[in-house]
C-alpha positions in Angstrom: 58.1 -11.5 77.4 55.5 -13.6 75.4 58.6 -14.5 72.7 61.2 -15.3 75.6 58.3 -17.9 76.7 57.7 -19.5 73.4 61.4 -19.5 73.0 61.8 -21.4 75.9 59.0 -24.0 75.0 60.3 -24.4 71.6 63.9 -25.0 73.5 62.7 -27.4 75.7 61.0 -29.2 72.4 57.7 -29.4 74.7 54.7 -29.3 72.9 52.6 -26.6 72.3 49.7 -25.9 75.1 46.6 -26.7 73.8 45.4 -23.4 74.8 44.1 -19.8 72.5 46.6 -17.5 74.3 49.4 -15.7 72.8 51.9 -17.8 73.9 50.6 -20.9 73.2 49.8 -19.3 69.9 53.0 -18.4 69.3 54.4 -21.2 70.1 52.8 -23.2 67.1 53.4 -20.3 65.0 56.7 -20.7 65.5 57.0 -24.0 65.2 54.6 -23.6 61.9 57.0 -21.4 60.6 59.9 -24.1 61.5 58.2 -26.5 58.9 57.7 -24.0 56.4 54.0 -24.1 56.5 53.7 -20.6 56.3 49.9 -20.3 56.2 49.7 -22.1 59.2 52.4 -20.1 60.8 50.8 -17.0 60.0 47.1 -18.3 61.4 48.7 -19.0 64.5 50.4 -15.3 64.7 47.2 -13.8 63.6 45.2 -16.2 66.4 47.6 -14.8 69.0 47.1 -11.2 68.0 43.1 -11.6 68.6 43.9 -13.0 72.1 46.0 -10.4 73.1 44.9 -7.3 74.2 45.3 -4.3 71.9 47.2 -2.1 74.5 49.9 -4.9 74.5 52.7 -3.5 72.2 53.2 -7.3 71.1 50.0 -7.1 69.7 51.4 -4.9 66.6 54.1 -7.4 66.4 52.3 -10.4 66.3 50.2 -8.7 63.5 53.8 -7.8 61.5 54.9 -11.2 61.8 51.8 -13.1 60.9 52.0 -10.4 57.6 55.4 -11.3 57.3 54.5 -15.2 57.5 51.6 -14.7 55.1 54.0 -13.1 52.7 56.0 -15.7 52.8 53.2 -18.2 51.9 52.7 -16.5 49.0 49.2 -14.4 50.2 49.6 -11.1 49.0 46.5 -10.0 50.3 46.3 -11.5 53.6 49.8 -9.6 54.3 48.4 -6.4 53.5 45.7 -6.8 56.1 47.7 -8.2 58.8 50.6 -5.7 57.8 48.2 -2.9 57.6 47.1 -4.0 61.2 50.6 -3.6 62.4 51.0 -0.2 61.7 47.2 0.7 62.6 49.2 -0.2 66.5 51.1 1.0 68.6 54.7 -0.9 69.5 56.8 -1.5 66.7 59.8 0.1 67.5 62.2 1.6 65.2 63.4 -0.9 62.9 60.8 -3.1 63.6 58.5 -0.1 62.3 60.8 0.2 59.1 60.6 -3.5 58.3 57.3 -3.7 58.7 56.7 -0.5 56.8 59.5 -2.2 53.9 57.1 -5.2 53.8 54.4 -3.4 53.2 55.8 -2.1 50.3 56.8 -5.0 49.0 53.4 -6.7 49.1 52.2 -3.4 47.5 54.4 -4.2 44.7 53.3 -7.3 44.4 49.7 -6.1 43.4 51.0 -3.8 41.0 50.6 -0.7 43.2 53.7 1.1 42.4 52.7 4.0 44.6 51.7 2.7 48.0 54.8 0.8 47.3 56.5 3.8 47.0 54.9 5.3 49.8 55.7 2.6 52.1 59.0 2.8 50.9 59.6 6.2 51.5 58.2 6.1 54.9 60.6 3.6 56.2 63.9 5.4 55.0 64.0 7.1 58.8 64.7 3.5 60.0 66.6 1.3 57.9 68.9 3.7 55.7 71.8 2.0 56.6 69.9 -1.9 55.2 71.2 -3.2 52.2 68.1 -4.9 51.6 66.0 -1.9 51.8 68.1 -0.4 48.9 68.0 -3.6 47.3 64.2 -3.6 47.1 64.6 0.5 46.0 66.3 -0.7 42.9 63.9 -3.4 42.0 60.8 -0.9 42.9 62.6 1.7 40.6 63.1 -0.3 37.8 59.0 -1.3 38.1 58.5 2.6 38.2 60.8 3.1 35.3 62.8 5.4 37.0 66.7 4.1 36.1 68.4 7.3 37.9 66.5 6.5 41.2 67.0 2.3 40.6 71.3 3.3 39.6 71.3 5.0 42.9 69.4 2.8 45.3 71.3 0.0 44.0 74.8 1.7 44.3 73.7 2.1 48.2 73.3 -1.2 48.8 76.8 -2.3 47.1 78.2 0.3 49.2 76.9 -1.4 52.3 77.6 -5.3 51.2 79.4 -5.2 47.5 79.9 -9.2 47.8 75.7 -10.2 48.5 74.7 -12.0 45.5 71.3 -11.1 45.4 72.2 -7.7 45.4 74.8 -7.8 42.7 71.8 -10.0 41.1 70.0 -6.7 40.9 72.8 -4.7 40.1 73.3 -6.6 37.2 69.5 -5.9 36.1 69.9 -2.0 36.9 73.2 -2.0 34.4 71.1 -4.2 31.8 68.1 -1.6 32.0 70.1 0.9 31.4 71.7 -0.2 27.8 74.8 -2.0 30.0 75.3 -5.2 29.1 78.9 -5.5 29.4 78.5 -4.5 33.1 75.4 -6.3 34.1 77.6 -9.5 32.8 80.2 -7.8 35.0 77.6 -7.9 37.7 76.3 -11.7 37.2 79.7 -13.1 36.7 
């Protein structure tokens, strides 16, 4: 409900209210986010999650996206908290559980710890199996491990599920050229 009324704010291109609730909070975040300014985006997410009350299920998701927004702004850190906040919540659902759980890991990887990564990882395989991206980000996470069997296989399942995504046949081309495979990482690239 709080998202179908910044929505239609945003739709109507009225301005924010000048108000500390959710809404209004997400409203600038959104708008933030809009403008690329990330940092401010993820203030405003992190401002609404204060407001709201911690039995609200959006609570958990205004903490995942102001870790997703802070992520995006570069502040590994800051993520992790808000991120960590997320999960410490009840009312991410499914997917948004597994994303949130993905992103997690992929600010742990970002600060060098490879096994929180890992765990995070793991953890949100119930929920997005079937996400090219979340093999994607296997591949890359196994190549930081050193683990070429696991980063050959994660990045098979993700040109199973979308063979032509360049960013995935980016990495594919870095899992052949790890592995002694030049011919087919050019293969890859090309």
């Amino acid at each position: 409900m709080i998202a179908a009324i910044a929505a239609a704010a945003l739709a109507v291109a009225a301005p924010c209210p000048d108000l500390v609730t959710p809404e209004a909070m997400i409203c600038r975040a959104i708008r933030a986010q809009a403008e690329g300014a990330f940092s401010e985006s993820a203030q405003a997410f992190e401002q609404g999650a204060v407001a709201a009350p911690d039995s609200d299920p959006a609570t958990a998701r205004l903490w995942a996206a102001a870790g997703n927004m802070w992520l995006a702004a570069g502040e590994n850190g800051k993520a992790a908290l808000a991120l960590d906040k997320a999960l410490a919540r009840p009312g991410l659902q499914a997917e948004q559980h597994g994303n949130t759980l993905l992103d997690r890991a992929r600010v742990a990887e970002a600060q060098g710890d490879l096994k929180l990564a890992r765990t995070r990882f793991d953890e949100a395989a119930q929920s997005l199996s079937g996400d090219a991206f979340y093999w994607y980000f296997g591949a890359a996470l196994a190549l930081r491990e050193g683990d070429h069997a696991r980063a050959e296989s994660a990045i098979l399942r993700a040109l199973s599920i979308a063979p032509n995504e360049a960013s995935i046949l980016f990495e594919a081309g870095h899992v052949a050229q790890s592995a002694g495979q030049d011919g087919k990482a050019r293969e890859y690239w090309n």
